[in-house]
N, C-alpha and C positions, 0 to 999 in steps of 0.2 A: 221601923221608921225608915223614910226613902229619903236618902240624900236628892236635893234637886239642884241643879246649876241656880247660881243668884242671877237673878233679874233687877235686881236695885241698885243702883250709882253710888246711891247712899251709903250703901251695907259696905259695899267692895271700898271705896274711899274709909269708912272707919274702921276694917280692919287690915288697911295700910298703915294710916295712921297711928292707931290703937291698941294693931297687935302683937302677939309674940312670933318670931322667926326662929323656927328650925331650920339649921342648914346643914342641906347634905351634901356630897360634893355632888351628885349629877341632879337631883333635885331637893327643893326645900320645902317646905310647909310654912306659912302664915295664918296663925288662926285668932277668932277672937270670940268669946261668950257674948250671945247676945242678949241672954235667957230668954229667949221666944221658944214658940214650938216647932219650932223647924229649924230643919240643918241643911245647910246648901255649900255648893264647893266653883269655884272658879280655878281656869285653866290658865297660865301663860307660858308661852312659848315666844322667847324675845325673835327679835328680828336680827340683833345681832350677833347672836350667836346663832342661830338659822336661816339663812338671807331666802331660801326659795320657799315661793307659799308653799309648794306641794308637801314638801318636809314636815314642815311645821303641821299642816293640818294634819297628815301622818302621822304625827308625834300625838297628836290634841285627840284623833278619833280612839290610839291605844290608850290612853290616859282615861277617856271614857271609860274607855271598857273595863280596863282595868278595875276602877271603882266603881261600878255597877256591880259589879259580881261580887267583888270580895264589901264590899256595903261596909267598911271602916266598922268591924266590929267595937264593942264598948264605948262607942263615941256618944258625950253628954248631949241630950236634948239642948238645942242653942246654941250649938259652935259649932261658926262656921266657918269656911277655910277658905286659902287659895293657894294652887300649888302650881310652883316657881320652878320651871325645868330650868337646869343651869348647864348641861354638858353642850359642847360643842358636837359635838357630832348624831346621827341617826343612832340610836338606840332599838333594839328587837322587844319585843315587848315581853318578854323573859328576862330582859336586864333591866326593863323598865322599873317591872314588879319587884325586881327582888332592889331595886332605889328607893323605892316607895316602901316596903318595907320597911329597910332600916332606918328611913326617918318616921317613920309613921309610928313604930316603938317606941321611938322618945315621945311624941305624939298622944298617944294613950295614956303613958306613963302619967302627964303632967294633969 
């Protein structure tokens, strides 16, 4: 199964709404079941805590990557997620991963 970035207003507003929040200290997870057949992931990267675009998109294209590759093993058909960078600073994308990570374990767990 391919995670795809959400394209719907809809989706991302009800699992703000609707869903549960993992928080990590440098990023968290928001996800929610949709039971569809598909699983999609949104990205944010605040402005107040990253005030230059260039950073931010820096942050947003490792974030891709990141989950491209590693493809959220065990994750249920239908949930879909968004994931909330919280640190203030640039991150290497070795520290990124190993954030993601550890919130991503409580993640599967649930």
């Amino acid at each position: 199964m391919k995670i795809r970035p959400i394209k719907d207003k809809k989706k991302i507003d009800i699992i703000f709404e609707k869903g549960t929040l993992l928080r990590g200290d440098k990023i968290s997870i928001k996800f929610y079941n949709f039971n569809d057949n598909s699983a999609s992931y949104g990205l944010a990267v605040p402005k107040k805590n990253i005030p230059m675009a260039s950073k931010r998109n820096l942050i947003k294209r490792r974030l891709r990557a990141i989950i491209s590759k590693s493809s959220f093993p065990k994750l249920s058909v239908g949930v879909s997620f968004f994931i909330l960078y919280n640190s203030k600073m640039v991150l290497s994308s070795s520290q990124i991963e190993s954030a993601l990570k550890e919130t991503r374990s409580a993640f599967i767990n649930l």
